[in-house]
Every structure is written in C-alpha cells, then in structure tokens.
C-alpha positions in Angstrom: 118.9 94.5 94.8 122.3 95.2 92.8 124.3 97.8 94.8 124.9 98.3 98.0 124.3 102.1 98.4 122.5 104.1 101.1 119.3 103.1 98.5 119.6 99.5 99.3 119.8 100.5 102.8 116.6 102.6 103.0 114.4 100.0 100.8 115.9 97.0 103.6 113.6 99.0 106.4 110.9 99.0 103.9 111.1 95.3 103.2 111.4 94.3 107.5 108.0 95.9 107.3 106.7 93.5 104.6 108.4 90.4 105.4 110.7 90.4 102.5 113.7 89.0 102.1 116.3 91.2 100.7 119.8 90.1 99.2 122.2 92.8 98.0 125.5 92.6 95.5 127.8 95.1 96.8 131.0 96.0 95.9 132.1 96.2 99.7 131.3 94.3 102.7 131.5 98.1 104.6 129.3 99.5 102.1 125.9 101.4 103.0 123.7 98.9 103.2 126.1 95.9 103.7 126.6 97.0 106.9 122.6 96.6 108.0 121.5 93.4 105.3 122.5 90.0 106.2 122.1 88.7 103.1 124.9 90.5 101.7 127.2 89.0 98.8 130.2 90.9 97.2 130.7 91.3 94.0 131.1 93.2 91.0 127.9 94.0 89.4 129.9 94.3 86.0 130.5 90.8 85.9 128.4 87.8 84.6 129.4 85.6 86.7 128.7 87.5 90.0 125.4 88.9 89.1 124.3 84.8 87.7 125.2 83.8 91.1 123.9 86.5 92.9 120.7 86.2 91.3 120.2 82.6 92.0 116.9 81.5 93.8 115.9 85.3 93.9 112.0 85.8 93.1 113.4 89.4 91.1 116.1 91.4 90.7 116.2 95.4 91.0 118.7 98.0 91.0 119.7 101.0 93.2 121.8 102.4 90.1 121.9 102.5 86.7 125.5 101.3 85.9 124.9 97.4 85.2 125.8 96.8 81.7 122.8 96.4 80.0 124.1 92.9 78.2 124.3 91.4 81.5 120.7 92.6 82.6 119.4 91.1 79.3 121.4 87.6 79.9 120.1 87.6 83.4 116.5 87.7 81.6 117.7 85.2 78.8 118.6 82.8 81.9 114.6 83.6 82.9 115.6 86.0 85.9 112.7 88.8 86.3 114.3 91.8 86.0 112.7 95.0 87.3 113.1 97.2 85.7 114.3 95.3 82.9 117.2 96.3 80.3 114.6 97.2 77.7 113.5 100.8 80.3 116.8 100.5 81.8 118.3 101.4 78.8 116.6 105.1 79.1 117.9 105.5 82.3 121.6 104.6 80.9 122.0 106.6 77.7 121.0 110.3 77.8 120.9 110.4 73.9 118.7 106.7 73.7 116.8 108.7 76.5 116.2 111.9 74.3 115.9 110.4 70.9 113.0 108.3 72.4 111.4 110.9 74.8 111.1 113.2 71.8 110.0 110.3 69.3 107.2 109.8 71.5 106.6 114.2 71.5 107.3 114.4 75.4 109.3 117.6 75.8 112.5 117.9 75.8 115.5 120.6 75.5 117.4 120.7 72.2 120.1 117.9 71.9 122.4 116.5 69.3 125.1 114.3 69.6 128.6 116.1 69.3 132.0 114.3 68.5 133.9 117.3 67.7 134.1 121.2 68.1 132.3 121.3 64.8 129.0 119.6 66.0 129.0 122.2 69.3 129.1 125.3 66.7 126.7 123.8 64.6 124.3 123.4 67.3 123.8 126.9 67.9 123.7 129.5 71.0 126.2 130.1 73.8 126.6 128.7 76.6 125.7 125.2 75.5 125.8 122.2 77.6 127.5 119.2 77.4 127.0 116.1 78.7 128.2 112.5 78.9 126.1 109.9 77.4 126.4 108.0 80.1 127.9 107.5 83.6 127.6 111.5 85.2 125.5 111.6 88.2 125.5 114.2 91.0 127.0 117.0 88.5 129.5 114.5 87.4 129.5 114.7 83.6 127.8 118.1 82.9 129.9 120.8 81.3 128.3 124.2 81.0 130.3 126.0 78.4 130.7 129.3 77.7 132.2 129.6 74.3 133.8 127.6 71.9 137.2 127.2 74.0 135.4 125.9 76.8 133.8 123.1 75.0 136.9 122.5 73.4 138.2 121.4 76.2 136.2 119.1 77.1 135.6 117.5 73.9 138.9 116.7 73.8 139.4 115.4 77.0 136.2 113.6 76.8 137.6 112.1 73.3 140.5 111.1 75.2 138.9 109.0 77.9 136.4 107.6 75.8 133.5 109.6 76.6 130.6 109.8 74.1 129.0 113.3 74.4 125.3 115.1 74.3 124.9 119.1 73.4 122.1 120.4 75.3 120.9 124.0 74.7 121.3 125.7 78.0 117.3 126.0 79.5 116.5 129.3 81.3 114.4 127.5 83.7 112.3 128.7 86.8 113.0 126.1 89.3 113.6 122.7 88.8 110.7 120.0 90.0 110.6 116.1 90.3 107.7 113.5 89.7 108.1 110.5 91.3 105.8 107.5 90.1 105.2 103.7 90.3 104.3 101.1 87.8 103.8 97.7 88.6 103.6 94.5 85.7 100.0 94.4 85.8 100.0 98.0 84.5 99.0 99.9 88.1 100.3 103.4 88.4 101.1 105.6 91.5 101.9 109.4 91.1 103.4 111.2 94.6 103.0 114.8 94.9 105.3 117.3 92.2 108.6 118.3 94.1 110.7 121.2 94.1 114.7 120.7 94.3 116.6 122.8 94.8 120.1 122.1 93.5 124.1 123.4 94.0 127.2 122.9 92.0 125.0 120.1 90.1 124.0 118.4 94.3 120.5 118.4 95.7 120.8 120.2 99.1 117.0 120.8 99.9 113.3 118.9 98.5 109.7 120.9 99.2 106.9 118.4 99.1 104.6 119.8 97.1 106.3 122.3 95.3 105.1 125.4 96.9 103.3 127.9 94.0 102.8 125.2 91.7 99.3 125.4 89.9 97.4 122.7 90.5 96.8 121.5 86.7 100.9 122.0 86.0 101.0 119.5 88.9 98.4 117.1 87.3 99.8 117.8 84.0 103.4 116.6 85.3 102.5 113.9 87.1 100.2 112.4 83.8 103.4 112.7 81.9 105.4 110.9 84.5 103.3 108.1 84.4 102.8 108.3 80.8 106.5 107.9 80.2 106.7 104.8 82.9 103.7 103.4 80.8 105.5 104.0 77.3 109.0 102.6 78.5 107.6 99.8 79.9 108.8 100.8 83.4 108.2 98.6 86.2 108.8 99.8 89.6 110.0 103.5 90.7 110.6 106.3 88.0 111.8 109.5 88.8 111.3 112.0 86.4 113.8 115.5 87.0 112.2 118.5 84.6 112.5 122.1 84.6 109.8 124.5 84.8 110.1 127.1 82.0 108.1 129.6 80.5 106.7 127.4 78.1 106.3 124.3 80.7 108.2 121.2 81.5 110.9 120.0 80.0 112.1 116.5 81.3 115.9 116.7 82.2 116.9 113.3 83.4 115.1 109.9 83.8 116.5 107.7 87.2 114.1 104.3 87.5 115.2 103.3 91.2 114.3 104.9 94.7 116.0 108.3 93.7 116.8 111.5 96.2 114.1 113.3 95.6 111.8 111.3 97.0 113.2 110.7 100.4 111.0 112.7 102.4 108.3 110.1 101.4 109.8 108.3 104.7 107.6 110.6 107.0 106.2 112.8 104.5 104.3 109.7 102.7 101.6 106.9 103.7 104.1 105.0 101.2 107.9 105.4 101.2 109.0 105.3 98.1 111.2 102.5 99.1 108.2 100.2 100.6 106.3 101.5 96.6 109.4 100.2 95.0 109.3 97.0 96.4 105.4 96.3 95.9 106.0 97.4 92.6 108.9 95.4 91.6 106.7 92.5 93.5 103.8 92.9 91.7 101.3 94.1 94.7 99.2 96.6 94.5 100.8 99.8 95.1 100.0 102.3 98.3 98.9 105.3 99.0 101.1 108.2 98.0 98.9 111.0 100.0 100.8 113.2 102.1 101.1 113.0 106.2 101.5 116.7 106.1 101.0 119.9 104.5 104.8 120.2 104.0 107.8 118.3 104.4 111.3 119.3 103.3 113.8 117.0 103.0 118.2 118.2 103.3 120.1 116.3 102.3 123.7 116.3 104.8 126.8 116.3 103.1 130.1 115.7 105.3 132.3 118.0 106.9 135.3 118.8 107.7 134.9 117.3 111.4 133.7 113.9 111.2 132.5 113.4 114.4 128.9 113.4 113.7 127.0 111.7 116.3 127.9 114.1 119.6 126.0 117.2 117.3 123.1 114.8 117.5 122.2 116.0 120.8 121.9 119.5 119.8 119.4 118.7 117.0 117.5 116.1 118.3 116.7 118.7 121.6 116.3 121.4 119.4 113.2 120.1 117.2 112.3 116.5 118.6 110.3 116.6 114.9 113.3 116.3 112.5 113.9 113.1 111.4 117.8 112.4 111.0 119.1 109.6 108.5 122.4 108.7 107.8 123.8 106.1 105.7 126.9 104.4 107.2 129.4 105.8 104.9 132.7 107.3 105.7 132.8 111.0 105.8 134.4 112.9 103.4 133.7 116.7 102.4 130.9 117.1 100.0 129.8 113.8 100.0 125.9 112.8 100.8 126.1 111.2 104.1 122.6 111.3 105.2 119.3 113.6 105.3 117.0 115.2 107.6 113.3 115.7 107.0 111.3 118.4 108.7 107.0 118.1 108.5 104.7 121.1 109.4 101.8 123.3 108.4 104.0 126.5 107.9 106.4 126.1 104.7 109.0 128.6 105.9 109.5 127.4 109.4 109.4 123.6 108.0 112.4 124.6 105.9 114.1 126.4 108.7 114.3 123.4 110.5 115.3 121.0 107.8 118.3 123.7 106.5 119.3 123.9 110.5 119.3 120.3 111.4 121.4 119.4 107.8 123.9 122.5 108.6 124.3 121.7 112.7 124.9 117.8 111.3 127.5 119.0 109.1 129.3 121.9 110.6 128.4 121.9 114.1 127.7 125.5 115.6 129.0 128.5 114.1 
C-alpha cells in the first residue's frame, strides 16, 4: 500500500486477520502506520524510482491516497505491476473536472461545473455564491472556496493562478444532508454495496457518520447504492469506492469520488461483518468479497480531532468506564489542533442515545471535562 497514513494502519489489522503480508511506502518512518507495519520502506511516492523499488516482488499495489502521479502508476503497470486501482479509475479520483466531464458523459448526476481560468469564466457561469474548487490536490476542505460575489472569487482566482492551481466552478447545491455509498469491486467483476451513510460535516471536516442514514427511504437507498456500483463498474474500479453525494430536492448528486478505505466508512470496524479495510484487501486480491450487513441497528462513528492538551491517554479512563461499548481508535500521529487523530464508534438499537455516546467519547478524548 503507498502511504503510510492512519488508512494503511487500519487495513494492516485487517490483513493479520487474513494472513497477508502488507508493505507500506511512507514518507516517514514515525508515520501512522509505520509505526505498527514491519514491512515499512521510506520513500517518496512521487518518485519512480522509489515506488519501482517499493513495488518489487509485491503480488499488487494499492493506495491510501490519491496523490501518486498518475504517470508513475501507469509505468508501474507498463513494468507489469498490478495496480489496484489502476491509473485508468485513479484518474477520477485525481481530477475533479476528468471526474465531472466523465460522470456526466455517462448521465450520472452531477452539480453544474465548468472550468474557470479567470473572473470572466466565474460570471459567465451564472448565480451567486459559486463554488470553486481545485482540480486537484484539496481534501478535508482544503481547496474549496465558497464565494460570495465576484470579489471573493477574484481572490482566489488569482492566487490560485499564482501558485499554479487549475480551478472548477461548481454551482452552490442547496442540499438536505450530505450521504456516502461505500462499495467494492473486485477484477472478476463482484460487487459489494454497505449501507447509505449520513455525514455530517464542519468547516469542510467530517465530525460524526450514522450508519444507515436515519430517514432515508428505502428505494433512495437502493437507488444510491445501484449508482455507486454502477460507477465502480463503469470506471473500471477495482477495490473500495467511496461515493460523497448530496441529497437534494431533486435526488443525489455525486460530490466527490475517493477509491481507497475512505472516512466514512470507518464504523464498518464494529458496525460491519466486513471492515471496509478487510473488503479492500479481498478486493484488491481478487477474493470473493464479504458480507457488508450490519452488526447493529445503528452505529455512529466521531471522528477525534486534537486538542489543545495533548495528553490523551489519562482521559481514556473516563470514557472507557463510562460506556465499556465505545470503541476508541487512534492513529499514532502527533497531536495538533484540528487535526484527525483518531475515532470512536458507538453501536445500539436507539439512534439518539448511540450518538450521545459517540459525540461524548470524541469530545471527552479531545477536550477532557468541561
């Protein structure tokens, strides 16, 4: 697996479990999951040379993000590598306007886009506020601009034409809520859809996941999860694909594509027959894939970001006494405020009380008592 996040981390306790043999290329030997894989080698997944060697004697080759130069992927396969997913779907996951030019070509819904190199473009395109976006790179409300008026995007346009930045104009969607599917594909074409998500999302962050999305009618949840896998079919997906959409008036609109374990489907840990780590790997291996039913009626995964105190592990005591049933994750990274530094996940049979917990558990970890 390139990268050497708290993904890699999480998929290594799915592959003790099956006897697989994982080997990371991290850009730090104190990384996430360099700190819990032996089979650790550092280097920079920009470079040729280190992903060649990397990739050496490796059965395939996955990802836990999308920012590996997609001429080095398609060398790797050139050199006969498998890659999975391969720089063909990877590509989607890369380039937000590849990702909407294609979505749309195929008719899977979409919001408005066009590309925008100056102020110009952003008037042409229409209503206020607008968003803008870069083509590629933004992640955790990196790279999204919602602008106001014509001196906001301005702005950015310019500064985004001063560092290089490509740009995307988004019309600004008056969504509900905004929900996830997460599915599998394997190379022999099998296809695993887990329940349709709710996030909930602040200052562009996922705080909090409800598996299923509470109030979701049941053939809005089919009808996401068909599309999900339709996608993953039509890209030629192999492996995980998250799919983030918003639920509008006139139904869903795919936001973003991620094809990797992805945060919204973290509470497949306990909440899941399968992790979505353990699906990944059969996936990306060719087995068949597992079962994606729920252990539970509910499970809501928060997500802990750091504080300002970073001495985490005495407040463990607290939440571990106080609900024995919350699950506590963190990820071996250095605390710093705002960042993601672990998750909790919370199961039960009463959605309000499930979320209680989880909301408690992630605030206690973070802030201690108040």
């Amino acid at each position: 697996m390139v990268g050497g996040g708290q993904l890699a981390r999480m998929t290594q306790q799915a592959a003790i479990g099956l006897g697989v043999t994982l080997r990371v290329l991290s850009d730090s030997a104190h990384a996430s999951a360099a700190r819990v894989i032996s089979d650790v080698r550092v280097g920079d997944h920009r470079s040729l040379d280190d992903l060649s060697t990397f990739a050496k004697d490796c059965d395939v080759v996955t990802f836990d993000h999308e920012h590996v130069p997609g001429e080095r992927i398609r060398a790797l396969e050139e050199a006969g590598t498998a890659c999975r997913p391969g720089s063909a779907a990877l590509l989607y996951a890369q380039d937000k306007q590849a990702m909407r030019e294609r979505l749309s070509g195929l008719g899977v819904p979409v919001p408005r886009f066009a590309p925008v190199a100056a102020l110009a473009d952003a008037e042409e395109f229409g209503a206020w506020p607008l968003v803008l976006k870069a083509v590629r790179g933004g992640y955790d409300g990196k790279g999204v601009w919602v602008c106001e008026s014509p001196a906001e995007a301005r702005a950015v346009i310019e500064r985004a034409t001063a560092e290089g930045i490509a740009l995307l104009a988004e019309e600004h969607v008056p969504f509900r809520r905004e929900l996830a599917a997460l599915v599998a594909r394997s190379p022999y074409g099998q296809g695993a859809a887990y329940p349709i998500v709710e996030t909930v999302q602040r200052d562009g962050i996922c705080h909090e996941v409800i598996a299923p999305a509470p109030g979701l009618d049941a053939d809005r949840a089919e009808e996401a999860q068909r599309l999900a896998l339709d996608v993953a079919d039509r890209l030629g997906v192999t492996g995980l694909l998250a799919v983030e959409l918003f639920e509008t008036d006139r139904g869903v609109l795919v936001n973003e594509l991620a094809m990797r374990p992805h945060n919204s489907g973290h509470w497949t840990i306990e909440g899941a027959r399968t992790s979505q780590f353990e699906q990944h790997l059969r996936a990306v291996l060719d087995l068949p894939l597992g079962d994606t039913r729920p252990t539970a009626p509910y499970a809501v995964m928060a997500n802990v970001l750091g504080g300002d105190d970073p001495l985490i592990y005495p407040r463990y005591v607290h939440v571990m006494a106080h609900d024995p049933g919350v699950k506590v994750h963190f990820y071996g990274k250095e605390i710093r405020p705002g960042r993601k530094i672990g998750h909790v996940t919370a199961l039960g049979d009463d959605l309000d009380d499930v979320r209680e917990r989880a909301r408690h558990a992630a605030d206690y970890l973070r802030n201690g008592p108040r």
